[in-house]
N, C-alpha and C positions, 0 to 999 in steps of 0.2 A: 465622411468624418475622419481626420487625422487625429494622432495620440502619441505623446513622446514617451518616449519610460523616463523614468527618473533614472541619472546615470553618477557617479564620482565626479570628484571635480577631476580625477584624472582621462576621464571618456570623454572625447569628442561627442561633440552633440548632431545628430543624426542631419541636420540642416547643413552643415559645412562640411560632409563627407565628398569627397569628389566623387561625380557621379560614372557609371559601371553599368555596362550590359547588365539587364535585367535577366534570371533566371525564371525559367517560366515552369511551375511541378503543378501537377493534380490534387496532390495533399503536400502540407507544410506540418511538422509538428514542434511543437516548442517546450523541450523539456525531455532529456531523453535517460530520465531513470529508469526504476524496471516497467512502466509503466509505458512512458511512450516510446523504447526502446522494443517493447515488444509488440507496438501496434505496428512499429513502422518495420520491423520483418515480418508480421503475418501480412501487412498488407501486400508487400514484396513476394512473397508465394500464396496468397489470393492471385494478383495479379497473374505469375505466372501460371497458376491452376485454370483458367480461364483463358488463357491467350489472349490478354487485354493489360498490353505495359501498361503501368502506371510510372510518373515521374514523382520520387517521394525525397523530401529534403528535411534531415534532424536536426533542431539547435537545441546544441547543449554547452552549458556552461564549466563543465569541469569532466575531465577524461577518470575516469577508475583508477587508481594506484595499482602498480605492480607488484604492491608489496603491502602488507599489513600488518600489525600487532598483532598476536593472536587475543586478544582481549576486548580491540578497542573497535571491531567489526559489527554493526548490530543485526540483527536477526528478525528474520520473519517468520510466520507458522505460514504454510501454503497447504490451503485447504483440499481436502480428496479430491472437491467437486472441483478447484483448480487446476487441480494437479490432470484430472481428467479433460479441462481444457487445455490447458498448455502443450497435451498429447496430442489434440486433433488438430492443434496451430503447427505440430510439426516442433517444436521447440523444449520439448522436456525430455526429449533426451541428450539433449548437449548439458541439459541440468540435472539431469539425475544422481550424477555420479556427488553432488555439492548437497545433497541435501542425506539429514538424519529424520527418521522414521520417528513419527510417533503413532506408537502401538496405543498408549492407554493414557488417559484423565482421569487426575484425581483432581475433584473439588470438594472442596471443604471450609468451613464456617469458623474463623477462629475464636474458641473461649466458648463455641455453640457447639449442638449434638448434630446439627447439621454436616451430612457429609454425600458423595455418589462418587459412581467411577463410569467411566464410557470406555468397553475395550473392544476393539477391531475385531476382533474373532468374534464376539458378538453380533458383528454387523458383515461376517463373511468376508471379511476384507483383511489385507495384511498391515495397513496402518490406515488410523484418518487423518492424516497430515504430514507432511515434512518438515522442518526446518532448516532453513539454508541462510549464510550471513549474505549480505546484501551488496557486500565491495566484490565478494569473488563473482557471485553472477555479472554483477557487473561486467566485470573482465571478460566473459564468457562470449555477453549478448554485443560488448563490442567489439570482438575480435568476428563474430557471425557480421554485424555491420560494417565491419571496414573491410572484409573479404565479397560483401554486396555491392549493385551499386546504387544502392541509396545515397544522396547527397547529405554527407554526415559534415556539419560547420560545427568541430568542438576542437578544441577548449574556442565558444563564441558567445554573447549575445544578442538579445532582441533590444536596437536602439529606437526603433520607431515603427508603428503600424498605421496604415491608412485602408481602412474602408473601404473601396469602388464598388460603384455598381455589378462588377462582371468576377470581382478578386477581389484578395484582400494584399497587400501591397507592405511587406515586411521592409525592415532596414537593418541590416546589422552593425555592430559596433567597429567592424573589419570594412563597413561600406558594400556588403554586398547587399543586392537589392533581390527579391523574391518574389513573383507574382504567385499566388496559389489560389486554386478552386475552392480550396477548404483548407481552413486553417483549423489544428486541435491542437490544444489547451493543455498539455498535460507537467506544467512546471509548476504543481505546487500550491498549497493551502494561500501562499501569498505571490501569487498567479501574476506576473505582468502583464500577460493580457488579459487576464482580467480590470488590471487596476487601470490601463492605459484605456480602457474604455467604460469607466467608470459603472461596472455592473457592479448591484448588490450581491452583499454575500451575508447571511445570517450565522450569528454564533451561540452557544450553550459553554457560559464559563462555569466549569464544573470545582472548580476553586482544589484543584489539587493537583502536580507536579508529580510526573514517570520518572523513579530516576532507573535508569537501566545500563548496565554492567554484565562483563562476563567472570562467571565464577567457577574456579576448581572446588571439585566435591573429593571424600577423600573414598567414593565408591562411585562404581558405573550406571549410570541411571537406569540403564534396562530399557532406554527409549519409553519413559515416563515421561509425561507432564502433568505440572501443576496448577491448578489456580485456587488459591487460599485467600478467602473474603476477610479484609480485616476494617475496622473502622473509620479508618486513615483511606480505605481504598482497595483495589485487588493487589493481590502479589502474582506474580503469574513465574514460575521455574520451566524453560524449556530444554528440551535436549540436545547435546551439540554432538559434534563430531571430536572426540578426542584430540590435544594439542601436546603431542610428545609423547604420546602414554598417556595423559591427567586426564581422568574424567572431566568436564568441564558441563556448564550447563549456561545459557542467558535469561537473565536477571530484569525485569519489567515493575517497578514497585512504584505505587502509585500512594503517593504520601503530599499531605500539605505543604505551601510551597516553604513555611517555616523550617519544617521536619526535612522536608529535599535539601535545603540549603545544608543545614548544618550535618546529615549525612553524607553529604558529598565532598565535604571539606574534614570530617573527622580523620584518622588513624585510620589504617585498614585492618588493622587486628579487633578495634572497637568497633568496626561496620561490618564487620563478619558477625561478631558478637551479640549486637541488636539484629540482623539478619535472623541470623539462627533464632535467638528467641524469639522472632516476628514467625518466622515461617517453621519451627519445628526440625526433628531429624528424619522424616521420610524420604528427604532425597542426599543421606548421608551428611557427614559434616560436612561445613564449607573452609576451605584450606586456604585460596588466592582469589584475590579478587583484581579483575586490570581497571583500567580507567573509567571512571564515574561521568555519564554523562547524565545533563535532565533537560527535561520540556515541556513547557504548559501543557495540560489537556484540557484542549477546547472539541467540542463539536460544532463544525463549520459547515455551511452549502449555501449554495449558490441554487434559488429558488427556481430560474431556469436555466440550465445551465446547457444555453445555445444563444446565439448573436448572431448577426449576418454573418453569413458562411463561414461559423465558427461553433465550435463543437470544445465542451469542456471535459475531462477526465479524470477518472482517478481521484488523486486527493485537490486537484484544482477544484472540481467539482464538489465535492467532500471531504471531508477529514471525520476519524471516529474514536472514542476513547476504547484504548487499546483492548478493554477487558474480554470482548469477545473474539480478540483477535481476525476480525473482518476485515482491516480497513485496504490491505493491496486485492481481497478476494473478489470487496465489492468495486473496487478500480477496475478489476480483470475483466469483472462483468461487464463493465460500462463498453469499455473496447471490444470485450465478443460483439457484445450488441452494435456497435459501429461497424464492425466490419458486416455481421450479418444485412446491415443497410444497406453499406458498400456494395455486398454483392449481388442483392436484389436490385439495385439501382442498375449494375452494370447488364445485368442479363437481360433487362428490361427495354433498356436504353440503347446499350451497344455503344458506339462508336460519339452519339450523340448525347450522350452522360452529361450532365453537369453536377460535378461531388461536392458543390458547397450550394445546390438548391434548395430554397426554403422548403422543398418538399422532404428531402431528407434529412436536414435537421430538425424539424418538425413531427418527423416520422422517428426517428432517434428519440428524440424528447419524451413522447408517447412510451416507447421501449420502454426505460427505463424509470417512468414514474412509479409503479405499484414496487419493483426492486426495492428503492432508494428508500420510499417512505417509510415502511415496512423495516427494513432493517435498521434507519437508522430512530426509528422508533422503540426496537428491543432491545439496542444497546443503549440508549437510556435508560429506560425503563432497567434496565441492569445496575447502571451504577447508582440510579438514584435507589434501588432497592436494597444492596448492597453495600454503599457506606455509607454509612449510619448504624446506631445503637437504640434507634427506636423500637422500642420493644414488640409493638404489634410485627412491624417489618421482622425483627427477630425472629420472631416465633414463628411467622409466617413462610420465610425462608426459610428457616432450617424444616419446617416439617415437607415443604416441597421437597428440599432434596434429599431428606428420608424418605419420601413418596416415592421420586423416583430410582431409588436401591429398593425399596420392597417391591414396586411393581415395574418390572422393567419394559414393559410395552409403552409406558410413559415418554422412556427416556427416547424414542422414534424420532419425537419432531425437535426435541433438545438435539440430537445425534446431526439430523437434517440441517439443522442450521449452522451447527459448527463445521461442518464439513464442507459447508456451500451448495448442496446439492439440489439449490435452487437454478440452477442453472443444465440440470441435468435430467429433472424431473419431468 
């Protein structure tokens, strides 16, 4: 089967590239955000752990800035239980130093009696999360990639894919040609290779617009975070690493796409304003806000998300509304589990491996179904519980999370899940 991408009219079309020694890798990945930027250095020290080269090649279509706003950078939470893998990949401590601790959660029900907190010393630990902006890792994991020798093709992309029997048969927009064993998926809710071979992808239009921002507070959070349920959707305050001195924190508001429009394009003296009275003064006043960005929330999957020696990832494979902040932990996941395949296959096999056989995308597939369903089942079950003003759900949430502030042995499997430590367990 061949499949063209859709390209500008300014991109040569994959058919009239001149043709170029074919590159021949064990794994191809396509898409080299934090996600497949990090599969394709753990693979890289698997391989070496094992004394079994692998030949691995990245496409990615746009390189990190060296420079950024301090505003306009957006942020991730990275879960304990991530944070815990990212240790054993050898990779979190080129990233430690980027990330700010959270110590403690506070949730809380707005205009409701509902409220709880989750603090780390509670759970024996020094935080259950970090946060870290997403351009400077960036910069981090490809300065780690251009010092390996992974075949890293960026600023590039995918102009055409073919199918074979033995490979799958890449083309880039540059003309270079790719053979690989296994190809992974890891560019994205709107996935080119996905769409160049026309797999299903199911969606959850949850009819409400993230708009998210970084904001000065006119106090220091204390490595607090928030998530504040409000009708319109969550609000979620996380903690940042100070800019200048400012306290600063990033901003995740989940509002109707009417309400996102006209937020975003307001005054920022009047969207501090409505801020502060949407989310309250627990996390000080808000002083500055940088640039407004938004985006639908949809929850999307790909019902198998494997093909002829193809492997999907991350948010290619998934996307998740933001509320419980899962969506790069359960990416992370997807890829521990690819590699743990990886490296059963290679012990097994040795010399004679073949890394895009239906045996191990099959056996991948298997991995990761109880994960997938399971969480991306309780973060609905989140948003559809939480916005809204229907009263039974009212009442019903708020006494949960008075439940679990009076009896804190509750709060276990709540703790468990935000932390990720389904992966640890």
């Amino acid at each position: 089967m061949t499949a063209d991408i859709e390209t500008n009219s300014n991109t040569t079309n994959s058919h009239t590239l001149e043709t170029q020694d074919v590159k021949l890798v064990d794994v191809a990945i396509v898409g080299g955000a934090m996600t497949g930027a990090t599969l394709a250095l753990s693979l890289k020290k698997l391989s070496e752990k094992l004394n079994r080269p692998l030949k691995i090649a990245l496409i990615e279509a746009h390189k990190p800035g060296s420079e950024h706003p301090g505003f306009d950078a957006r942020s991730i939470a990275i879960a304990h239980g991530s944070i815990f893998e990212l240790k054993r990949l050898g990779l979190w401590s080129k990233l430690a130093h980027l990330g700010t601790p959270i110590e403690n959660i506070h949730i809380s029900d707005r205009g409701h009696f509902g409220m709880t907190e989750l603090n780390a010393e509670d759970f024996h630990l020094q935080s259950l999360g970090q946060v870290v902006e997403l351009e400077r890792v960036g910069q981090v994991l490809f300065k780690q990639l251009e010092a390996s020798d992974v075949q890293l093709h960026c600023p590039e992309t995918l102009a055409h894919v073919e199918a074979q029997v033995d490979c799958q048969l890449l083309t880039l927009n540059d003309g270079t040609q790719i053979k690989t064993a296994l190809l992974v998926a890891a560019d994205g809710v709107n996935s080119k290779v996905r769409q160049a071979f026309n797999l299903p992808l199911e969606q959850v239009d949850f009819e409400q617009v993230a708009l998210v921002a970084n904001v000065e507070t006119d106090k220091p959070h204390n490595n607090w975070a928030f998530e504040r349920f409000t009708n319109t959707g969550p609000l979620a305050v996380l903690p940042m690493a100070p800019l200048k001195g400012d306290p600063r924190v990033s901003l995740v508001w989940a509002l109707t796409p009417s309400e996102a429009e006209r937020l975003q394009s307001v005054a920022k003296d009047e969207f501090l304003a409505e801020l502060q009275q949407a989310f309250g003064f627990r996390a000080g006043r808000f002083t500055q806000v940088g640039e407004r960005f938004s985006y639908p929330l949809l929850m999307s999957h790909m019902p198998r998300p494997i093909y002829h020696r193809t492997v999907f990832i991350g948010n290619a494979a998934q996307t998740l509304h933001p509320i419980a902040g899962q969506g790069f932990n359960l990416g992370l996941r997807d890829l521990v589990s690819l590699l743990d395949v990886v490296k059963q296959r290679l012990l097994a096999e040795g010399e004679a491996v073949d890394l895009g056989s239906a045996k191990l995308t099959h056996t991948y597939l298997k991995s990761r179904e109880k994960d997938r369903f399971s969480t991306m089942t309780n973060v609905e079950f989140l948003v559809r519980g939480f916005s809204n003003d229907h009263w039974p759900l009212v009442v019903g949430r708020s006494l949960g999370l008075r439940l679990l502030s009076w009896l804190p042995p509750l709060k276990v499997p709540v703790a468990r899940a935000a932390m990720g430590w389904k992966s640890v367990s």
